[in-house]
C-alpha positions in Angstrom: 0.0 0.0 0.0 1.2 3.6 -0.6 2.7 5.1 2.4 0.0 6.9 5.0 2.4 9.9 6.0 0.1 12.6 5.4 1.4 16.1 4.5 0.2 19.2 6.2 0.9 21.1 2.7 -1.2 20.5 0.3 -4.9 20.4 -0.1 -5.2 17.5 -2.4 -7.7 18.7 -4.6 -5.8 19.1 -7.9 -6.6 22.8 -7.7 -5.2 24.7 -5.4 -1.5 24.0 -3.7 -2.4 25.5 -0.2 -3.6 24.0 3.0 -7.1 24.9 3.8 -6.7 24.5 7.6 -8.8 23.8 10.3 -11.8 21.1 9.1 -14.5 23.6 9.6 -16.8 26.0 7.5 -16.9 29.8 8.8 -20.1 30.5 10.2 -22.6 32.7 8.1 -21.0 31.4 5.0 -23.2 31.5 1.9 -24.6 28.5 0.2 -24.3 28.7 -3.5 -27.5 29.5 -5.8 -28.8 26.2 -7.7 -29.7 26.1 -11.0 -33.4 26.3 -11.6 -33.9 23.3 -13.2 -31.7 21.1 -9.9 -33.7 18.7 -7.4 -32.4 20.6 -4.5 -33.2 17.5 -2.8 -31.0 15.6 -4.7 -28.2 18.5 -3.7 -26.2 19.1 -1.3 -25.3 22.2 0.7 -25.0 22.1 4.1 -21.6 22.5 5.8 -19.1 20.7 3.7 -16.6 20.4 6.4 -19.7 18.9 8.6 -18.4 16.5 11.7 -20.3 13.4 10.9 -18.5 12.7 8.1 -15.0 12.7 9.5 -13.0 9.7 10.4 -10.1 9.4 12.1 -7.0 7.6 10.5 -7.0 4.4 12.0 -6.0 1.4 10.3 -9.5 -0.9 11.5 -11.4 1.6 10.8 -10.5 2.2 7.4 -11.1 -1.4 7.0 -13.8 -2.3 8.9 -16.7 -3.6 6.9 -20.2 -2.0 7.4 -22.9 -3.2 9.5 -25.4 -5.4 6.9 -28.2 -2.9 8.3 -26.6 -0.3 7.1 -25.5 -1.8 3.7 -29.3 -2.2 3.5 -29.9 1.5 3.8 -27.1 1.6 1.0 -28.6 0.0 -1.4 -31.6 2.1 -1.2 -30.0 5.6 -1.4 -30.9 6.6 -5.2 -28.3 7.9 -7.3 -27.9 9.5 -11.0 -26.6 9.0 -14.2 -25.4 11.9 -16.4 -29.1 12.1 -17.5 -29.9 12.9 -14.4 -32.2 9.8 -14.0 -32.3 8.2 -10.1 -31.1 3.9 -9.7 -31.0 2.7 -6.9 -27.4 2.2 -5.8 -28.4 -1.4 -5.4 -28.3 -1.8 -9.0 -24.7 -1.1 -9.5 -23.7 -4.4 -7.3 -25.6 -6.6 -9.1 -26.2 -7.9 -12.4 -27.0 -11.4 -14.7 -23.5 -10.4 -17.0 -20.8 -10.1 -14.4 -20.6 -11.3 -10.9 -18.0 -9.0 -9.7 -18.6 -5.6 -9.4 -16.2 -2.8 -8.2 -17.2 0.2 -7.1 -14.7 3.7 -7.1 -15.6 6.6 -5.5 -13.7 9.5 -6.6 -13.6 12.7 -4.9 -15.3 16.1 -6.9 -15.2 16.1 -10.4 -12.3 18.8 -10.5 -10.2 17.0 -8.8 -6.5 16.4 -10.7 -5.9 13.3 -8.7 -9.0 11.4 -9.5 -7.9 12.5 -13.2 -4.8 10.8 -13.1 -6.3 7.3 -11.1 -9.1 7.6 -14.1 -6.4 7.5 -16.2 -4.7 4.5 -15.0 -7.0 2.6 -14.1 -8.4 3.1 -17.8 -5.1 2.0 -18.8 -4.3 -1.2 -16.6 -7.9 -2.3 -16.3 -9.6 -1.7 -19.0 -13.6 -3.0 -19.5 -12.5 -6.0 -21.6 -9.6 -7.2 -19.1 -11.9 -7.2 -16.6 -14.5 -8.8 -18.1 -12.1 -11.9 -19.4 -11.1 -12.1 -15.2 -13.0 -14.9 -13.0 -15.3 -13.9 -12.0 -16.0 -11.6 -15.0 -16.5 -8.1 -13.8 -17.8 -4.7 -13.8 -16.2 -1.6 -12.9 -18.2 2.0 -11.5 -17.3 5.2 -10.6 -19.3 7.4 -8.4 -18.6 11.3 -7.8 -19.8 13.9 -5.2 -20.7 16.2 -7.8 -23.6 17.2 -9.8 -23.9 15.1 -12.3 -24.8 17.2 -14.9 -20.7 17.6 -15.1 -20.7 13.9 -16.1 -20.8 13.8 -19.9 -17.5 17.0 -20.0 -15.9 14.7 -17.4 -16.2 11.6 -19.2 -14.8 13.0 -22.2 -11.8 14.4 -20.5 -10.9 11.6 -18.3 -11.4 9.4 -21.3 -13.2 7.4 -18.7 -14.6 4.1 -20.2 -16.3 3.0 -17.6 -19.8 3.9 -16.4 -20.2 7.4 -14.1 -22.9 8.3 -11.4 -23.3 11.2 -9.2 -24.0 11.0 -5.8 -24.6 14.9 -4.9 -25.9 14.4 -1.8 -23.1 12.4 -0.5 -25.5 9.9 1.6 -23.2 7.4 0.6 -19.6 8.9 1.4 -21.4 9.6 4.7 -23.3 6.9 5.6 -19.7 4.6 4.4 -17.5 6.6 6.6 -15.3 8.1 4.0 -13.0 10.6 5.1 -12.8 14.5 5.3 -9.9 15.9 4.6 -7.3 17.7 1.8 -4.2 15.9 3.3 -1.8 14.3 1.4 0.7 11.5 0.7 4.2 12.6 1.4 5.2 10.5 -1.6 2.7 11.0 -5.1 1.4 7.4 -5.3 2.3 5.5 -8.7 -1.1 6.5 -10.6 0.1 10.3 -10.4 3.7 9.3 -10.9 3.1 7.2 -13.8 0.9 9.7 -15.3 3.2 12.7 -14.5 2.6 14.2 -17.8 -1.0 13.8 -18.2 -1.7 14.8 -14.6 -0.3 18.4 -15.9 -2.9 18.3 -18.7 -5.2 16.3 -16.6 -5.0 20.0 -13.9 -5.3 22.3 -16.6 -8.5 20.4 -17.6 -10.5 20.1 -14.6 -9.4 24.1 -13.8 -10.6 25.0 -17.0 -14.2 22.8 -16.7 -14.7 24.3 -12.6 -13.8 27.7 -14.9 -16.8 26.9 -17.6 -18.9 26.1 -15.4 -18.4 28.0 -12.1 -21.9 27.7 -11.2 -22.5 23.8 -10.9 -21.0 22.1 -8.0 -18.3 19.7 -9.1 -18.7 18.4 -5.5 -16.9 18.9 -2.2 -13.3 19.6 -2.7 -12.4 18.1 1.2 -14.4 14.9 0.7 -12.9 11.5 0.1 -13.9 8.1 -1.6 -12.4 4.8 -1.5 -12.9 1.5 -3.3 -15.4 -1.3 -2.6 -15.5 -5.1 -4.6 -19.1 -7.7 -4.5 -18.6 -10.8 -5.5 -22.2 -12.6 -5.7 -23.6 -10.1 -4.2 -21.6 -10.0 -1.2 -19.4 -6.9 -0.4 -15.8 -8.7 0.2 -13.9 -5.7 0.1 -13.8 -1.8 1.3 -11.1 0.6 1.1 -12.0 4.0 2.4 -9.1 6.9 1.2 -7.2 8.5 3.9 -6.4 11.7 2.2 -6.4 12.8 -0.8 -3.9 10.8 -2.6 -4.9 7.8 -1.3 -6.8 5.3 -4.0 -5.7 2.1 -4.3 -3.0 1.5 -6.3 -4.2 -0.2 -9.7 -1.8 -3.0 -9.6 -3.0 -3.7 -6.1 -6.1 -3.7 -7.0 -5.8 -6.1 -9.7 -3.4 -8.6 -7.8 -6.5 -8.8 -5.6 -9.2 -9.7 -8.3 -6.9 -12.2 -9.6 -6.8 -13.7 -5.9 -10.2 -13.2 -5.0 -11.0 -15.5 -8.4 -8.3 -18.4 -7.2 -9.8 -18.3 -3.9 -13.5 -18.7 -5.3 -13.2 -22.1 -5.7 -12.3 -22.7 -1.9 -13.4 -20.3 -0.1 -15.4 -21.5 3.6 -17.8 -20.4 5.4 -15.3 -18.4 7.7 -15.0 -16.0 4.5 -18.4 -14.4 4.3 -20.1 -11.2 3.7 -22.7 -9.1 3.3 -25.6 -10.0 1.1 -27.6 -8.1 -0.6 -30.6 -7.7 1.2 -29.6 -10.8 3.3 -30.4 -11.9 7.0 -28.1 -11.0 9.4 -26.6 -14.6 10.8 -24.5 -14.2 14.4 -21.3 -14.6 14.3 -21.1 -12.4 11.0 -19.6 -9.3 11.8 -17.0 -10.6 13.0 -16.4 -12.8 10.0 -16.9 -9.7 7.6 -14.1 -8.0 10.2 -11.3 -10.9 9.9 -12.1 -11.1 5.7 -11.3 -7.3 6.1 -8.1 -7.6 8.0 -6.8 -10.6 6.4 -7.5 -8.5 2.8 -5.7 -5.8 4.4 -2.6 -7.8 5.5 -2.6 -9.4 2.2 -2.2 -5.8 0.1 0.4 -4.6 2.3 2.9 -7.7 1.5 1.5 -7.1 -1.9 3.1 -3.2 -1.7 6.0 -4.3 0.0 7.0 -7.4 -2.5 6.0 -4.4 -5.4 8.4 -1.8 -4.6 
């Protein structure tokens, strides 16, 4: 895994090279206007830098698996496509063509880093690759912005992948994922690699927050992280720690390629969260060791890696 030193300088948003400071709004600040034609319950604008959101870098936490009641109320929260038209986020972790899905959640839509992971994750794990892996499966990104900012974003990320918005962040806050504009002492490889194109990659998302300076590309402090079903189970969840913190592409796809040789012998020690399932005793706990052995697993992977 990339290192977890997190730098004071720096907000991590791919715009702006200064820290932003203490993690909380100025009172009396001003909400920005919505376009006449936005569902401002589909929007969000309370305090971005609100507390129930934050989490605290700890290394089970950022692990731990959610409570099945809670992946319950998940699966519920609706969510849009650059149409603007509401699914159910239930209906991205499930499907007759692929029994793998993986979820990314990127952090706003101007965001340089998310460019470069786009990028590289576009490059290394392309739809077809990961439809030839066992299982065959499915990749999804979700942003914090409106998603009207889809379609522009799509084209300039050169994303192939499907995109949905989650504006009201229910789902970054109801997962846990952090709130910060911290980050990695050391670039992780995706912005490394992609050196060159991150530089275009900046210029780009400036110039579409410029164009379209009255649309909210999404909180610039808020986080993601990465989350794999297998059969309808959630097996994995990575939640970010900062701002540069995305799992590393070749992690991610030393673990698919694991998760498909284990398939075939996995017990019933190594079990999840259905969807919709009953909750069995004893299953928290299991979802908690699956976590922590996953975790223990990607850091030899890192290690062996660099």
């Amino acid at each position: 895994m990339p290192s977890r030193k997190a730098s004071e300088a720096g907000c991590g948003c791919g715009l702006v090279p200064f820290s932003f400071g203490k993690k909380r709004a100025p009172e009396g600040a001003q909400k920005p206007e919505p376009e006449d034609n936005w569902d401002e319950d589909d929007l969000d604008y309370d305090d971005p830098l609100r507390e129930d959101s934050k989490v605290e870098a700890d290394d089970d936490e950022f692990q731990q698996m959610p409570s099945e009641s809670l992946l319950n109320d998940l699966y519920k929260v609706q969510i849009m496509d650059k149409t603007r038209r509401k699914v159910p986020f239930k209906d991205l972790v499930r499907s007759k063509d692929h029994r793998r899905h993986v979820v990314v959640f990127v952090r706003h839509f101007f965001c340089g880093m998310c460019y470069s992971y786009v990028k590289a994750l576009a490059h290394q794990m392309p739809p077809e690759r990961l439809a030839r892996l066992n299982p065959p499966t499915t990749l999804t990104i979700v942003g914090c912005g409106d998603p009207i900012l889809i379609p522009k974003w799509l084209e300039q990320t050169d994303c192939p992948y499907e995109v949905y918005a989650d504006p009201s962040r229910k789902l970054y806050n109801q997962l846990g994922f952090a709130i910060n504009t911290e980050a990695n002492a050391v670039p992780p490889q995706y912005v490394q690699k992609f050196a060159e194109s991150f530089m275009k990659n900046l210029w780009r998302s400036i110039g579409l927050a410029a164009s379209t300076a009255k649309i909210s590309g999404g909180v610039i402090t808020q986080n993601g992280g990465e989350m794999i079903w297998i059969d309808g189970q959630l097996q994995f969840i990575h939640r970010m720690k900062n701002s540069t913190d995305h799992t590393e592409v070749y992690e991610m796809l030393r673990l698919l390629k694991r998760q498909g040789q284990e398939l075939g012998r996995r017990t019933p020690s190594i079990r999840s969260v259905a969807l919709g399932g009953d909750d069995n005793s004893g299953t928290q706990s299991k979802r908690s060791s699956w976590a922590r052995y996953i975790g223990k697993r990607l850091s030899i992977i890192s290690d062996k890696g660099q």
